[in-house]
N, C-alpha and C positions, 0 to 999 in steps of 0.2 A: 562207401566208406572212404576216410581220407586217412591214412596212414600216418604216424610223425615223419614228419620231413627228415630226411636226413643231414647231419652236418656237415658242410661242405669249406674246406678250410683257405681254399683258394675263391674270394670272390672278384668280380670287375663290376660297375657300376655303367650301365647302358644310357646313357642321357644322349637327349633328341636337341635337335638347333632349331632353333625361331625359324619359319620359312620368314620372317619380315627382314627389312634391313637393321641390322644393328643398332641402337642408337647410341649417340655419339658416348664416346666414353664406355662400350662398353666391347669386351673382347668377342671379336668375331667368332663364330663357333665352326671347326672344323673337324674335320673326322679325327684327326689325334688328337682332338681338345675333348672329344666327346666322351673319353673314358676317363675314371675317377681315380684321381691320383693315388686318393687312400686306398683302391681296392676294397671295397667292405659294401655290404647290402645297404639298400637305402631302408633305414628304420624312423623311428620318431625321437631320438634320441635330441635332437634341437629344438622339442616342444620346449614350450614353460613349464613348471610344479602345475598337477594337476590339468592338465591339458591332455586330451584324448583324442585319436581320431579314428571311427569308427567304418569297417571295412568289410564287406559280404563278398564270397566268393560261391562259386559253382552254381549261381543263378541263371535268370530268372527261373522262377516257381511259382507255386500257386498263392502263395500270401506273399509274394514281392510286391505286390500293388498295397495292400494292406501295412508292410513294414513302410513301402514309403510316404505314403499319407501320414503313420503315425510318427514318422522323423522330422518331416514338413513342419508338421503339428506341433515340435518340441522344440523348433529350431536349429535342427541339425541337418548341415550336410557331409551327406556319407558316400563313400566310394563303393562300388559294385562293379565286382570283375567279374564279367560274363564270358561262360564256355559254352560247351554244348546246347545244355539244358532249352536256352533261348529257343531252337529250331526242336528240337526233339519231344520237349515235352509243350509245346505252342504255347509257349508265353513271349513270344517276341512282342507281341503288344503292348507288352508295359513297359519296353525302352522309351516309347517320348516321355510316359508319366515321370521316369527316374528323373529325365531332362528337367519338364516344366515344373517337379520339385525341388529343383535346386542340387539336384545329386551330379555324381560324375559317373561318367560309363566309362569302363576299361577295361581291359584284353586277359583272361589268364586262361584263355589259349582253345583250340577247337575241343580237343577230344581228353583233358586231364591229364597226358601224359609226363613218364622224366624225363625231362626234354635233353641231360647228359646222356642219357642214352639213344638218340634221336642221330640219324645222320644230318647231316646238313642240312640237306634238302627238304627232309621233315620235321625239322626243328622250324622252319621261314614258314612254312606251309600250315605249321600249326598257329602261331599267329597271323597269316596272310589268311585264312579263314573267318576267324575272328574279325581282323581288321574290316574284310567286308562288309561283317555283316552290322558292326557301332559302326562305322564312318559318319550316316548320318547324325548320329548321337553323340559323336564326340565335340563339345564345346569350346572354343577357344584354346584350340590345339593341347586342351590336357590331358596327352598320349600318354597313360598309364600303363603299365605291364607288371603283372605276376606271374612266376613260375609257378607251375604245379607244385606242392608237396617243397616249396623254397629250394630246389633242385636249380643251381644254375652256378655255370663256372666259366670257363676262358673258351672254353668249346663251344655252350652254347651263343658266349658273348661274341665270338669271331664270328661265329654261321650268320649271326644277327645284322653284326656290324657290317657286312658286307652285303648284306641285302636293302631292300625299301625300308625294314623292319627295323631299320636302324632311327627312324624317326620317334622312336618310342623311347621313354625314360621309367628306367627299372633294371633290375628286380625289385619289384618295392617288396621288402618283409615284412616283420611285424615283429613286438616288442611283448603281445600279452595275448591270450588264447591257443597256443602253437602246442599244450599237452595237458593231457588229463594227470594229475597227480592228487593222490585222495586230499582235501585236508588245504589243500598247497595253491591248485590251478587247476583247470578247465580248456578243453577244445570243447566246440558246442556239440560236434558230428562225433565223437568220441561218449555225450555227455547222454545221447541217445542210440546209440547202438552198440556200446560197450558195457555202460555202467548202469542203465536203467534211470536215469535222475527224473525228479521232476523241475520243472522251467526254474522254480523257482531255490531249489538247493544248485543245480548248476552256475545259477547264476550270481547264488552265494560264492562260489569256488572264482568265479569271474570277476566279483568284487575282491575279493583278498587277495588274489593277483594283482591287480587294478591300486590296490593298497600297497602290495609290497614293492613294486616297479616304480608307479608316481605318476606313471606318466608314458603318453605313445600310443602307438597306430595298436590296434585294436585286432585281431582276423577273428572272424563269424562266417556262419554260411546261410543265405538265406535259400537254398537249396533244402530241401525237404529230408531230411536223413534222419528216419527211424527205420525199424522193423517191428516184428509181429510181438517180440517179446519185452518192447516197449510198453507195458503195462501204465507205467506212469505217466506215459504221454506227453512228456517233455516238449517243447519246441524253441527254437530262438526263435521267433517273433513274439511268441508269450516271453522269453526270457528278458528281452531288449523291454519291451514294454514294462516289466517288473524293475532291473535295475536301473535307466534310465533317470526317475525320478528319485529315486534312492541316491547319484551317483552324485547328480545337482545337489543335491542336501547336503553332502558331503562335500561341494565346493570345487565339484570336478564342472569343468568347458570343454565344446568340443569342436574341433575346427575340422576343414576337411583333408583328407590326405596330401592333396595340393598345396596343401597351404603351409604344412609342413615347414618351415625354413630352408631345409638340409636338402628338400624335394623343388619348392618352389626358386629355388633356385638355377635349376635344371632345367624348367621350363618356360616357356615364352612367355613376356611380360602379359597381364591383363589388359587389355583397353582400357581405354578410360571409362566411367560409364555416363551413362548419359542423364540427362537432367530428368527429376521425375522420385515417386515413393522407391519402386523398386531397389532404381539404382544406385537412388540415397541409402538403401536396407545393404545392398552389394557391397557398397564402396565401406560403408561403417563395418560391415563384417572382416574386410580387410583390412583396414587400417587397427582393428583391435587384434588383429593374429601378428601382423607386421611389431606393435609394440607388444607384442607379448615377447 
């Protein structure tokens, strides 16, 4: 079960430096450069109208191979912040699949914890777990970080900042799925262990959020969260697969959380890519998020 996050009225913004050298013209990144002047989560709030970017946490699971094939499939990439679940329920197998679909792997942390509550020590240690075990998986240094439950303040951001841990850019939050309100909005783990929904009325609740916001990072789990008294069976991979096609109709794109503006700014430029189908399909995916 994932609880609503609590509000937290003090944030700082944890962004990571290029290990490359600068290029010219652009501000060296150092350790007091690396926190965010505005103080405030990173959200999707520098999307375009109609720009989404879709976000799973508490993975991998048993149909995380299945959601990512059908994202591939749709032309979407999506971000996935793996905790536990990878080692414990053995689905670490499907971290390269995330890779060679075009997804991003990212950190929200070893064991789900509130990391304000966390000493020091255990706050680095819950990501330095984590960090392990994506290193392979992480692409072109896009170090991504979620707190559990959107739990993070100046405490966790100093423990951070004074460690390795400090190469990551985050908290990344979220703008749409963060509460079950009847009528209103949707969290999907809330939409199956709380309310009984089936995929496809949650996912209604996730469209009319989706409608009244406009626009922004996304949070889903593609972590497996029913119980026994889930009669209707609900899932987010049946849910995603439902609104999805629905969301295109409506005129909604979806970029990935990196690419973000307000994110991709924080992180180390992309290479160039290289000559070829792919990196023609790469380079055109960025250049349409850049004018967007």
């Amino acid at each position: 079960m994932r609880p609503l996050r609590a509000a937290f009225m003090s944030m700082v913004l944890l962004a990571g430096c290029p290990s490359t050298e600068p290029a010219k013209n652009e501000k060296t990144c150092s350790g007091a450069e690396a926190l965010s002047p505005a103080a405030q989560p990173l959200r999707g709030t520098s999307l375009a109208a109609k720009q989404l970017a879709l976000s799973f946490d508490d993975g991998p699971d048993a149909r995380t191979s299945e959601l990512s094939t059908y994202l591939k499939g749709q032309g979407i990439r999506a971000t996935f912040f793996v905790n536990h679940n990878a080692q414990q329920n053995g689905h670490l197998g499907v971290l390269p699949q995330l890779v060679a679909d075009g997804h991003v792997v990212a950190n929200h942390t070893q064991n789900h914890l509130d990391l304000t509550k966390q000493t020091n020590t255990k706050i680095v240690d819950e990501l330095t777990d984590v960090d392990t075990l994506i290193a392979p998986y992480v692409v072109n240094n896009r170090l991504l970080f979620r707190a559990p439950f959107g739990a993070y303040d100046t405490k966790v951001y100093n423990a951070l900042q004074a460690s390795a841990m400090s190469k990551y850019v985050g908290h990344v939050d979220w703008d749409i799925g963060g509460a079950y309100v009847a009528g209103v909005s949707a969290a999907d783990w809330s939409c199956w262990q709380e309310h009984d929904e089936t995929s496809q009325g949650c996912g209604d609740l996730y469209r009319t959020e989706i409608a009244a916001v406009g626009k922004g990072i996304v949070l889903m789990h593609d972590a497996l969260y029913t119980n026994a008294g889930n009669v209707n069976g609900g899932n987010t991979v049946d849910m995603v697969k439902y609104i999805v096609p629905l969301l295109k109709a409506d005129g909604y794109t979806f970029v990935g959380v990196d690419q973000v503006p307000d994110i991709a700014a924080l992180l180390p430029a992309l290479p160039a890519p290289d000559a070829g189908p792919e990196a023609g399909a790469d380079a055109g995916a960025d250049a349409g998020t850049e004018a967007g």
